[in-house]
Steps between C-alpha positions, in 0.01 A plus 500: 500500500486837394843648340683805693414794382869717387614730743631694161548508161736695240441611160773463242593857518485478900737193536710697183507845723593366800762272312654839411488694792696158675735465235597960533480444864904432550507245790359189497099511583286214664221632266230767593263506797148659502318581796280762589492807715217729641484798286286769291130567520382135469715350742774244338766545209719276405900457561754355250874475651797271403546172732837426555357205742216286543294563798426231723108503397527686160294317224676445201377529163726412194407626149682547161836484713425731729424438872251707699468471878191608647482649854334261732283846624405554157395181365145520625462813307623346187401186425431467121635809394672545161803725475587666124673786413378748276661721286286806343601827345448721836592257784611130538551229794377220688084487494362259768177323415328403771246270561441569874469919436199601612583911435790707333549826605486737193890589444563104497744545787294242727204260530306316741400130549 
């Protein structure tokens, strides 16, 4: 039988960011939720928010204490994609490596599948 592919995966410094960003949030959080949204010149971008519930079909993906729940509209679009964060001298945030991208637009802002 061939294993299940991960919806998602977190880097150390992913699970670490978000484990920060939860902890300043002041009320208690669920975890995060990624989805994605139709947006730039490529056509899909993609969406961080707190949870402060699960969603009846959210997947959920636990890593390094953290708990990520995946929009049941995105998961399609996301399937094996890694999640870090990035810190560099002129910018820093969450960098989405995706498999399933078949295009970027050139600002980063969105991709396609």
């Amino acid at each position: 039988m061939a294993e299940r592919m991960s919806a998602l995966t977190l880097t150390d410094a992913a699970a670490g960011r978000v484990k920060e960003l939860l902890e300043g949030r002041g009320k208690p959080s669920v975890g995060i939720r990624i989805g994605v949204k139709t947006k730039g010149c490529s056509g899909l971008t993609y969406t961080l928010e707190f949870a402060d519930e699960k969603g009846p079909l959210d997947e959920v993906v636990q890593f390094g204490g953290v708990t990520v729940l995946i929009d049941p509209k995105a998961s399609m679009f996301i399937l094996g994609t890694e999640m870090d964060f990035v810190e560099e001298k002129l910018q820093n945030g969450f960098v989405f490596r995706n498999p399933n991208e078949k295009g970027r637009c050139g600002c980063g802002e969105s991709f396609h599948v």
